[in-house]
DSSP file (Angstrom, degrees, kcal/mol; ACC not computed):
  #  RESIDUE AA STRUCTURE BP1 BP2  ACC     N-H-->O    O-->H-N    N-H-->O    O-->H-N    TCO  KAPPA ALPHA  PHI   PSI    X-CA   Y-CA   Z-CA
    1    1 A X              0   0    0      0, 0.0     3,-0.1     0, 0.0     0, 0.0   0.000 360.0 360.0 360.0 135.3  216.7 -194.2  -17.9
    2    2 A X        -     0   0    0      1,-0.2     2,-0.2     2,-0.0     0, 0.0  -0.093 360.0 -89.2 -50.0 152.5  215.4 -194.7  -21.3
    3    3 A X        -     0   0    0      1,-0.0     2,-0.4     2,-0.0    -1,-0.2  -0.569  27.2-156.7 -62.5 132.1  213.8 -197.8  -22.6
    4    4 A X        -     0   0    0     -2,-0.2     2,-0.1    -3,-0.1    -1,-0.0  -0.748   9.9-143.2-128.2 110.9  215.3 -200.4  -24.0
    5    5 A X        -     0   0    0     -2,-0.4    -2,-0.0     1,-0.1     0, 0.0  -0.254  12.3-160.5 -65.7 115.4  213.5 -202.9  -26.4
    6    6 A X  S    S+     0   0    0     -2,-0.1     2,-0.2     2,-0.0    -1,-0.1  -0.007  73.9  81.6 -85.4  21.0  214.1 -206.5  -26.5
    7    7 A X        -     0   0    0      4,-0.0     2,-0.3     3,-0.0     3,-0.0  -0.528  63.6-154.1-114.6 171.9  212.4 -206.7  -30.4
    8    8 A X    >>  -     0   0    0     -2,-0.2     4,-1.7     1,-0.1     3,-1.1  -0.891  37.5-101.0-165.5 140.4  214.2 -205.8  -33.2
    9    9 A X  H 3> S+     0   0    0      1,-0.3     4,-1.5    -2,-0.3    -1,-0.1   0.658 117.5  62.0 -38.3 -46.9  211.9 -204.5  -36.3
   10   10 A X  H 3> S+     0   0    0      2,-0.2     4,-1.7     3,-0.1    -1,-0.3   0.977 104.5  51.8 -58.1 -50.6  212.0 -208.3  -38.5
   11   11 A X  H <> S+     0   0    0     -3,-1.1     4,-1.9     1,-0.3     5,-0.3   0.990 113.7  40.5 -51.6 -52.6  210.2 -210.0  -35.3
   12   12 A X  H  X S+     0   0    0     -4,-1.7     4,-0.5     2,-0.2     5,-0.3   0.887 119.8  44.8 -82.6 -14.5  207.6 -207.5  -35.3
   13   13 A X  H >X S+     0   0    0     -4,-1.5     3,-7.0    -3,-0.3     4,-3.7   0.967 117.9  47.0 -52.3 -76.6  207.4 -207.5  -39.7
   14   14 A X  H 3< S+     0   0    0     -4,-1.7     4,-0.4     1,-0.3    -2,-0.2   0.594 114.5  47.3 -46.5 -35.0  207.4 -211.4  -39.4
   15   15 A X  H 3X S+     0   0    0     -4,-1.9     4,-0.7    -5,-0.3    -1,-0.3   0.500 119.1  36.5 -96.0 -14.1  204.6 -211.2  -36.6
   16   16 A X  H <X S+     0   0    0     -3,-7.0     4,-1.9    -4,-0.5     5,-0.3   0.747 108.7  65.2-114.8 -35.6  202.0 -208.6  -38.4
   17   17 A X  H  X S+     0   0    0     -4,-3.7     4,-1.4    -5,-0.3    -2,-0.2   0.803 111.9  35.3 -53.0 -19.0  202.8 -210.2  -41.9
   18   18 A X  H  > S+     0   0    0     -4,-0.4     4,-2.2    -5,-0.3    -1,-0.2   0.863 111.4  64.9-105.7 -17.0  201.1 -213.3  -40.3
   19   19 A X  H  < S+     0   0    0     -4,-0.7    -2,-0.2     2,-0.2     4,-0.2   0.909 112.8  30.8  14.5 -96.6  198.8 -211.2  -38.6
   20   20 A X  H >X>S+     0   0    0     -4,-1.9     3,-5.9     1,-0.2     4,-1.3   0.976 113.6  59.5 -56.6 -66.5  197.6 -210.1  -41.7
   21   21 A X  H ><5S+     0   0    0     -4,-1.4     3,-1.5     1,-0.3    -2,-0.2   0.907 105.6  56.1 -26.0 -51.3  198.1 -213.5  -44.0
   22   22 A X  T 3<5S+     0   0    0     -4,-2.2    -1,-0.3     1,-0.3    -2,-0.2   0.670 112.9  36.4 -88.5   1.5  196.0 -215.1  -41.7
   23   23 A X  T <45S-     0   0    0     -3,-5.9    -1,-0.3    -4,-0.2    -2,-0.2   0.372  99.9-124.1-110.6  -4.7  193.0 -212.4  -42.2
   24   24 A X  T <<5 +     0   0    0     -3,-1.5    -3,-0.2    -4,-1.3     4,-0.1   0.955  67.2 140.6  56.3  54.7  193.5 -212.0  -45.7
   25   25 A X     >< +     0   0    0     -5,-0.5     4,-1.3     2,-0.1    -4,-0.1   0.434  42.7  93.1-117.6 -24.4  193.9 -208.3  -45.0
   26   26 A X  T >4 S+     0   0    0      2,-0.2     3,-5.8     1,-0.2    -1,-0.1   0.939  82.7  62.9 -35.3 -61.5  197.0 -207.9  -47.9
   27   27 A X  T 34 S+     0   0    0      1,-0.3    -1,-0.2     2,-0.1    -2,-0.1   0.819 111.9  44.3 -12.1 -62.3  193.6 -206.8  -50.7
   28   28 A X  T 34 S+     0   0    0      1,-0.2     2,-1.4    -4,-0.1    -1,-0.3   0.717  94.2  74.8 -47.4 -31.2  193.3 -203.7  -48.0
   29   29 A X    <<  +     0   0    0     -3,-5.8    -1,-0.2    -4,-1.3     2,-0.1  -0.543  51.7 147.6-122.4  78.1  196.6 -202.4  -47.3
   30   30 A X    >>  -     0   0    0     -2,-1.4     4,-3.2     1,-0.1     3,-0.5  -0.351  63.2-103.8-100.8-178.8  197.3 -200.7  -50.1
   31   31 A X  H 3> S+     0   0    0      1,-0.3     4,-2.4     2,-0.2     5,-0.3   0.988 119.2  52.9 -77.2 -52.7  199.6 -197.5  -49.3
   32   32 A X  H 3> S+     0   0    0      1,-0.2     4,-1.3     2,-0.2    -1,-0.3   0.661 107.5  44.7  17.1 -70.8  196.8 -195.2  -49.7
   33   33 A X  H <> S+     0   0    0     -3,-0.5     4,-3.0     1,-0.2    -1,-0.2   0.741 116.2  50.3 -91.7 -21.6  194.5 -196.9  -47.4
   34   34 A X  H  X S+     0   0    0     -4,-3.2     4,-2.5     2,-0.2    -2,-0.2   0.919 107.7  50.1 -77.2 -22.0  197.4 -197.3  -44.6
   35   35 A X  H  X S+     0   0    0     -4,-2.4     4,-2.6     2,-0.2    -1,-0.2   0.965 113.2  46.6 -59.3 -45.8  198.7 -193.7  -44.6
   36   36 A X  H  X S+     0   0    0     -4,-1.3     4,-1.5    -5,-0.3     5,-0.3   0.951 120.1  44.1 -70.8 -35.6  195.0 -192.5  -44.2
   37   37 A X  H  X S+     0   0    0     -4,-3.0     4,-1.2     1,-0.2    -1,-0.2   0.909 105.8  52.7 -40.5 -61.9  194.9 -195.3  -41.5
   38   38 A X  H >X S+     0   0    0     -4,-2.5     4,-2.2     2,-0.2     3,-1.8   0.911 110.3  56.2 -43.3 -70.4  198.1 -194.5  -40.0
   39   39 A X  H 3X S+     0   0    0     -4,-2.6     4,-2.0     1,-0.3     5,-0.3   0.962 105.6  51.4 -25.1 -88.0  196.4 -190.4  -39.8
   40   40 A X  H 3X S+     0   0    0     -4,-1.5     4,-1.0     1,-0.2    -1,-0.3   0.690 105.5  52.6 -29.7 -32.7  193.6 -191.5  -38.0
   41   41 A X  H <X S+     0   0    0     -3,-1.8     4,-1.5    -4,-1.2     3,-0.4   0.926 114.9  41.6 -91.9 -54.2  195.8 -193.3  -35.5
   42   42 A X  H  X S+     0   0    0     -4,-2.2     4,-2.5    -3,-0.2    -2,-0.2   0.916 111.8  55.7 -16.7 -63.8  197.8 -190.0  -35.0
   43   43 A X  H  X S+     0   0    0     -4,-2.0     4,-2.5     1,-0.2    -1,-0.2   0.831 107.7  56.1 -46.7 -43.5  194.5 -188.0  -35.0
   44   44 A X  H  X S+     0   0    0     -4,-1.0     4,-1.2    -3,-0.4    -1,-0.2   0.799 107.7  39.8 -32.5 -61.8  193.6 -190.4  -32.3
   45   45 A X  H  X S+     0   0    0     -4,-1.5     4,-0.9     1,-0.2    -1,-0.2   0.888 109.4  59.3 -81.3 -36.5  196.3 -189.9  -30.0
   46   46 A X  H >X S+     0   0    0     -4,-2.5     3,-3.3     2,-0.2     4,-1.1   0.952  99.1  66.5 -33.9 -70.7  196.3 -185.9  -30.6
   47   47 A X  H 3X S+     0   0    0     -4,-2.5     4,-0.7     1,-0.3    -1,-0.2   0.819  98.4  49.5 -28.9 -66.8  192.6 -186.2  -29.3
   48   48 A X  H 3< S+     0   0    0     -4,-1.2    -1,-0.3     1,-0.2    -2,-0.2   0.802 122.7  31.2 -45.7 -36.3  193.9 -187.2  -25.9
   49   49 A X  H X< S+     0   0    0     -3,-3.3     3,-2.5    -4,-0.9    -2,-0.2   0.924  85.8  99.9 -88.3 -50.6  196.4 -184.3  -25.7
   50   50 A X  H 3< S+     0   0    0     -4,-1.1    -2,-0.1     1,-0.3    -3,-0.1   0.472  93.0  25.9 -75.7 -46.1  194.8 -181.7  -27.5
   51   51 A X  T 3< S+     0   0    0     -4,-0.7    -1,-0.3     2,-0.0     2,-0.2   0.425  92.5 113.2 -90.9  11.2  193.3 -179.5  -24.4
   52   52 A X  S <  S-     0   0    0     -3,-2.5     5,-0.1     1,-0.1     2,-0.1  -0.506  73.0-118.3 -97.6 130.4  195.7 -180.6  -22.0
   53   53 A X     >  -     0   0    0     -2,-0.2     4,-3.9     1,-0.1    -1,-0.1  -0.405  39.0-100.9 -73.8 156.6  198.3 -177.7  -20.6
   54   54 A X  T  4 S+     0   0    0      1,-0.2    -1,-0.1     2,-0.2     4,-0.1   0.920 120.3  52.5 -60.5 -18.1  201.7 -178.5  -21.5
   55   55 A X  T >4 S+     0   0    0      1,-0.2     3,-1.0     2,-0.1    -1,-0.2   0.995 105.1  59.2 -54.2 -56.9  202.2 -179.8  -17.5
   56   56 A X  T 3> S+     0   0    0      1,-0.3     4,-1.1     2,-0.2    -1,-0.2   0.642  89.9  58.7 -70.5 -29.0  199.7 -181.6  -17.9
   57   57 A X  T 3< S+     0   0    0     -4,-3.9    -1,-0.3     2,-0.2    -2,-0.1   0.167 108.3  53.7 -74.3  24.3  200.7 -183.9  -20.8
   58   58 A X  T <4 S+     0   0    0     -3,-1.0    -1,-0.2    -4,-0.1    -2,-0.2  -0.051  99.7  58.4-132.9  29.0  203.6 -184.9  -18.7
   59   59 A X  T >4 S+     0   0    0      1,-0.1     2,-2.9     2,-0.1     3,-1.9   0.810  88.5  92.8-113.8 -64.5  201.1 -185.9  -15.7
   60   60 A X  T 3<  +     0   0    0     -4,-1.1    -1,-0.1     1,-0.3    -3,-0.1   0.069  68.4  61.1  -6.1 -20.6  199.3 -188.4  -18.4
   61   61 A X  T 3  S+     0   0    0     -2,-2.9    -1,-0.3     1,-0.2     6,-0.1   0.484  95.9  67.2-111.5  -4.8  201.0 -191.8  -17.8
   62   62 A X  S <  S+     0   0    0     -3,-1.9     2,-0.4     1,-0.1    -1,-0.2   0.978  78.2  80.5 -89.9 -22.7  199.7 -191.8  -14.1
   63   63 A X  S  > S-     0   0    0      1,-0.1     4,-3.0     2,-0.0     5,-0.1  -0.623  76.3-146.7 -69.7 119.9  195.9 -192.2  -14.9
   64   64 A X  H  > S+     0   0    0     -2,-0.4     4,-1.9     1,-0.3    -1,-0.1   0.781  98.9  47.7 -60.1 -45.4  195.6 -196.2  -15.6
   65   65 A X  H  > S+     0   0    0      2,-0.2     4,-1.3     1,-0.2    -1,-0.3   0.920 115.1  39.7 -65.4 -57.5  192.7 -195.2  -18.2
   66   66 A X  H  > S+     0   0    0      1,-0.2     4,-1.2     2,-0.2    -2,-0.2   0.795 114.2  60.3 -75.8 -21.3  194.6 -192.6  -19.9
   67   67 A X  H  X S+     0   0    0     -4,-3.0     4,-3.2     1,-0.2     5,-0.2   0.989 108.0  43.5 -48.5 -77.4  197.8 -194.9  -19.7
   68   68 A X  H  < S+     0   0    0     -4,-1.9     4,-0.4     2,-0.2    -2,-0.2   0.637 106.6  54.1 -47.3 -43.7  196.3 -197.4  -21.5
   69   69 A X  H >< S+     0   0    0     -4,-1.3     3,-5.2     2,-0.2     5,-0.2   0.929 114.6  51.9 -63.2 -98.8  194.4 -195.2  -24.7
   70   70 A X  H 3X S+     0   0    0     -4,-1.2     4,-3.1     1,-0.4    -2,-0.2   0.383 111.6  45.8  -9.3 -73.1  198.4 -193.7  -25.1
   71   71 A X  H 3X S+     0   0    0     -4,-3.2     4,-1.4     1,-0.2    -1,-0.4   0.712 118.1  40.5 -41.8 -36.6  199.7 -197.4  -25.2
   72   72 A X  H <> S+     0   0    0     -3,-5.2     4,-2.6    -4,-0.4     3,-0.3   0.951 114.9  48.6 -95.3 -71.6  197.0 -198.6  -27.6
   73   73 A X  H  4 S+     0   0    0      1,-0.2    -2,-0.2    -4,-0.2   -28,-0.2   0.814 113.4  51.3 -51.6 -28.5  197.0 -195.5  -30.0
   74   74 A X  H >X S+     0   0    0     -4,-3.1     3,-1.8    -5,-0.2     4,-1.5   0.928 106.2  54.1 -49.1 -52.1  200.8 -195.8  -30.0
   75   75 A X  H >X S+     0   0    0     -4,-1.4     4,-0.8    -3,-0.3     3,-0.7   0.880 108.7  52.0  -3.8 -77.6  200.6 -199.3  -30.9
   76   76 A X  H 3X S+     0   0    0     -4,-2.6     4,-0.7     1,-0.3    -1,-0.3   0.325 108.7  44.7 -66.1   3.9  198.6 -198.3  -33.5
   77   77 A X  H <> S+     0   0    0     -3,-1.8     4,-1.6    -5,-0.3    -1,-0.3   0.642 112.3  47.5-105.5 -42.3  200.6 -195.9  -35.0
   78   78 A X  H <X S+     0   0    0     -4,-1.5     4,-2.1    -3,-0.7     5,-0.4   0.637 114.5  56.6 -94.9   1.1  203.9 -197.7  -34.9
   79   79 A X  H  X S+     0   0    0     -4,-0.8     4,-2.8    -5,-0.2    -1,-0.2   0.994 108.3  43.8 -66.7 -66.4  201.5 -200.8  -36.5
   80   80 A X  H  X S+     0   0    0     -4,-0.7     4,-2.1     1,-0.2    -2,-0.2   0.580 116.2  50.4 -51.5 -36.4  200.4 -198.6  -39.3
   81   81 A X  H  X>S+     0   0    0     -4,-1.6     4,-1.9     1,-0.2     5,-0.6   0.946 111.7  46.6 -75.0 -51.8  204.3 -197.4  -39.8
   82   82 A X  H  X5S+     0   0    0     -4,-2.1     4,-1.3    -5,-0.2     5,-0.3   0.962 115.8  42.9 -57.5 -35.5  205.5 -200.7  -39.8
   83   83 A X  H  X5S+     0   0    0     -4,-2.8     4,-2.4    -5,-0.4     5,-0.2   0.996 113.1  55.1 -46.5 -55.5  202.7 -202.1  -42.4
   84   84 A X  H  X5S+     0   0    0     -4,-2.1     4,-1.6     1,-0.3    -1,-0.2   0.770 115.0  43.0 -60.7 -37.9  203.1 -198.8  -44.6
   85   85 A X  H  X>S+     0   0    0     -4,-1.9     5,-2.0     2,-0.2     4,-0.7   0.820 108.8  47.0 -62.9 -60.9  206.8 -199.7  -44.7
   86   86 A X  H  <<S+     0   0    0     -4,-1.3    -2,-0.2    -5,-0.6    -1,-0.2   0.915 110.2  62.6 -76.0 -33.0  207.0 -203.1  -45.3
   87   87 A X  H  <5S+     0   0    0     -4,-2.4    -2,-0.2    -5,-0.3    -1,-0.2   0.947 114.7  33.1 -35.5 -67.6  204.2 -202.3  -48.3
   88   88 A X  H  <5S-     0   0    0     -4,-1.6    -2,-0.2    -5,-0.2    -1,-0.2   0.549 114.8-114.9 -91.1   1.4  206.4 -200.1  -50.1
   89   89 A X  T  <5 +     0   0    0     -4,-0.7     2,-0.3    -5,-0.1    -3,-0.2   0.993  52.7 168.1  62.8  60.2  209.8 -202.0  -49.2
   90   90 A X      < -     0   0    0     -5,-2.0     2,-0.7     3,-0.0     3,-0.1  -0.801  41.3-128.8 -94.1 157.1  211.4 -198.8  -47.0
   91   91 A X    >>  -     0   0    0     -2,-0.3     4,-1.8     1,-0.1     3,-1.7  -0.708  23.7-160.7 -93.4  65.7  214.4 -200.0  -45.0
   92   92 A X  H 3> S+     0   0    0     -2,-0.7     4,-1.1     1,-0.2     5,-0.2   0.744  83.6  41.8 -40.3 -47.1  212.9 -198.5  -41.6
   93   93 A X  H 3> S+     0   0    0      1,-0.2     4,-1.9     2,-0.2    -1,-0.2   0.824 114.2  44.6 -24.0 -69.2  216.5 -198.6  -40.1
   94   94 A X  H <> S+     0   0    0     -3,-1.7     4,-1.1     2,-0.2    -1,-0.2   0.582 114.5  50.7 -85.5 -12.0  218.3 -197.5  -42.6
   95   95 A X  H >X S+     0   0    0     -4,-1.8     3,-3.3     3,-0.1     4,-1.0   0.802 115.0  46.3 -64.9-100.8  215.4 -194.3  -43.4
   96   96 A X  H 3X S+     0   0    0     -4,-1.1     4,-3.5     1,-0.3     5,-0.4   0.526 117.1  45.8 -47.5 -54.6  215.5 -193.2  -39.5
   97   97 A X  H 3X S+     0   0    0     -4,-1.9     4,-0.5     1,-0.3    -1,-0.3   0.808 114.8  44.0 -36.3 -42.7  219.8 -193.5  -39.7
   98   98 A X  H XX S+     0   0    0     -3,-3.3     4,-2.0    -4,-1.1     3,-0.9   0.902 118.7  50.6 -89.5 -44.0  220.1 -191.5  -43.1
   99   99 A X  H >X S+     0   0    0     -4,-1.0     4,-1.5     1,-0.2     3,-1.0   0.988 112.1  43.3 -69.2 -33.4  217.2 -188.8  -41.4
  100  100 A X  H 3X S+     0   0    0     -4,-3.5     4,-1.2     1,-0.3     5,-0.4   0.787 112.0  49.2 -70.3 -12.0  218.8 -188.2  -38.4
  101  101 A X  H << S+     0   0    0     -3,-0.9    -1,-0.3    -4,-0.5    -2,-0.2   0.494 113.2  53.6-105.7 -18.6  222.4 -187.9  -40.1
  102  102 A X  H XX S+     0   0    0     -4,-2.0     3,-1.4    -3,-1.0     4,-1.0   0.768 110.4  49.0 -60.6 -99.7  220.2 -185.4  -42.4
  103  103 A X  H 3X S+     0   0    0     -4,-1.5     4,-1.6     1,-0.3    -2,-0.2   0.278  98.8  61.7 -17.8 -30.6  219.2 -183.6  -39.1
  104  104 A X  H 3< S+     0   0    0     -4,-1.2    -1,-0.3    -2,-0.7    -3,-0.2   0.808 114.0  37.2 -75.5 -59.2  222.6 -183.2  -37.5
  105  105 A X  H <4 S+     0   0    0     -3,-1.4     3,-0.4    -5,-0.4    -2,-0.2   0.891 114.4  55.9 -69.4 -18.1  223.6 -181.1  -40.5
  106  106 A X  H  < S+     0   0    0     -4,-1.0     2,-0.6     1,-0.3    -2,-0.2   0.913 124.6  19.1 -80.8 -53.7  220.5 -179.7  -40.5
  107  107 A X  S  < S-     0   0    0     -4,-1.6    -1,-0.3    -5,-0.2     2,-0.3  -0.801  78.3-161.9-114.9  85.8  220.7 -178.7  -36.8
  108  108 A X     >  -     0   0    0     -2,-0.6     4,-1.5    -3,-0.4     5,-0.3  -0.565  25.9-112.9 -58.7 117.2  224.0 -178.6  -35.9
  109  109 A X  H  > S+     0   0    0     -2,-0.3     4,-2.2     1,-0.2    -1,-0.1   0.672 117.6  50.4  16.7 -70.0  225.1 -178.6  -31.4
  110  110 A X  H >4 S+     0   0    0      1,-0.2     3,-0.9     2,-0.1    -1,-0.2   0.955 120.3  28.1 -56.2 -80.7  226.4 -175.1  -31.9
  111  111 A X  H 34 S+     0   0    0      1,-0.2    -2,-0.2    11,-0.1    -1,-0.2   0.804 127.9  35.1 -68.5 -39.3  223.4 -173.4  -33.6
  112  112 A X  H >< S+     0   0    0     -4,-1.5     3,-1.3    10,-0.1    -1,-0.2   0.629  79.2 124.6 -81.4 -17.9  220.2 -175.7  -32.2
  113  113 A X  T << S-     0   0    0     -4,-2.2     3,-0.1    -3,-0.9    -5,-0.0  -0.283  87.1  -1.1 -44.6 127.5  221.0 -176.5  -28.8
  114  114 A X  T 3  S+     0   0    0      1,-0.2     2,-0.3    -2,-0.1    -1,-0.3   0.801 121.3  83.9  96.4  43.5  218.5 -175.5  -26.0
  115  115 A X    <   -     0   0    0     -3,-1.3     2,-0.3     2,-0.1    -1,-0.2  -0.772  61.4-148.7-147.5 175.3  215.9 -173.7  -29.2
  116  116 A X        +     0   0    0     -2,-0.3     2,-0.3    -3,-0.1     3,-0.1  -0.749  48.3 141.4-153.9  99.3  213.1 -175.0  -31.6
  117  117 A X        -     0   0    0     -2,-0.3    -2,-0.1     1,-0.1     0, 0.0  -0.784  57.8-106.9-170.8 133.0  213.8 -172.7  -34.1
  118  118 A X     >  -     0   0    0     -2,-0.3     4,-0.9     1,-0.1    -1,-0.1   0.176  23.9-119.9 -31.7 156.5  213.6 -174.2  -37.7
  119  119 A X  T  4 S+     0   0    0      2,-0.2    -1,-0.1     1,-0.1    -7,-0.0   0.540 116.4  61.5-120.6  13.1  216.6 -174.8  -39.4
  120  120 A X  T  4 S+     0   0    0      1,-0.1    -1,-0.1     3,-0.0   -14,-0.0   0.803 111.2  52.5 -73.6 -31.6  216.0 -172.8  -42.3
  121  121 A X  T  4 S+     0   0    0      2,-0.1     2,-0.2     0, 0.0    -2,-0.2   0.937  85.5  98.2 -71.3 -43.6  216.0 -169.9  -39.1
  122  122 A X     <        0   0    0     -4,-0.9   -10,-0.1     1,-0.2   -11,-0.1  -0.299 360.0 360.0 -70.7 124.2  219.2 -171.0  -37.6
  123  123 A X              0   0    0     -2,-0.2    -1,-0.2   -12,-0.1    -2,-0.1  -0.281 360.0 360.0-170.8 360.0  222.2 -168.7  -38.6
């Protein structure tokens, strides 16, 4: 069964905006320094995957150690998104709605089901 998350996106703004306030961090986090931040926390997580057969990235969440890096470097990723966001005033919500509702036309049922085929490919 999927996860389901007892946040909703303003608690976690309201909680790194004082986060931040309280570090005086604002000076840093210009969009600039958070994307390349935000990259590094990607790069991060890649690291962990990167020689691993695909079996094997789906063995990953039983070692307690490797468990943990995944949690953190996610963490840091969805930190970075939210910062980056809230910086430039994006509506995260309303972005993910409007891409996936891009994506559905983009990859329609019929043509994309069960493939990874591009959708410039799909015909």
């Amino acid at each position: 069964m999927a996860k389901q998350y007892p946040f909703n996106l303003n608690k976690l703004l309201k909680l790194q905006r004082k986060f931040v306030k309280d570090r005086e961090w604002d000076v840093f986090h210009t969009p600039k320094n958070l994307t390349m931040a935000l990259a590094g926390e990607v790069g991060e997580l890649v690291e962990i995957f990167q020689w691993l057969t695909p079996e094997e990235s789906f063995e990953v969440m039983k070692s307690p150690k490797t468990c943990q890096e995944i949690q953190h470097e996610l963490a840091d990723i969805l930190y970075y998104t939210l910062r980056l966001a809230d910086r430039l005033d994006v509506d995260l919500e309303k972005a993910l709605i409007e891409k996936l509702k891009q994506n559905a036309k983009r990859y329609p049922v019929k043509l994309a089901k069960g493939n990874a085929k591009k959708y410039t490919e799909l015909k």
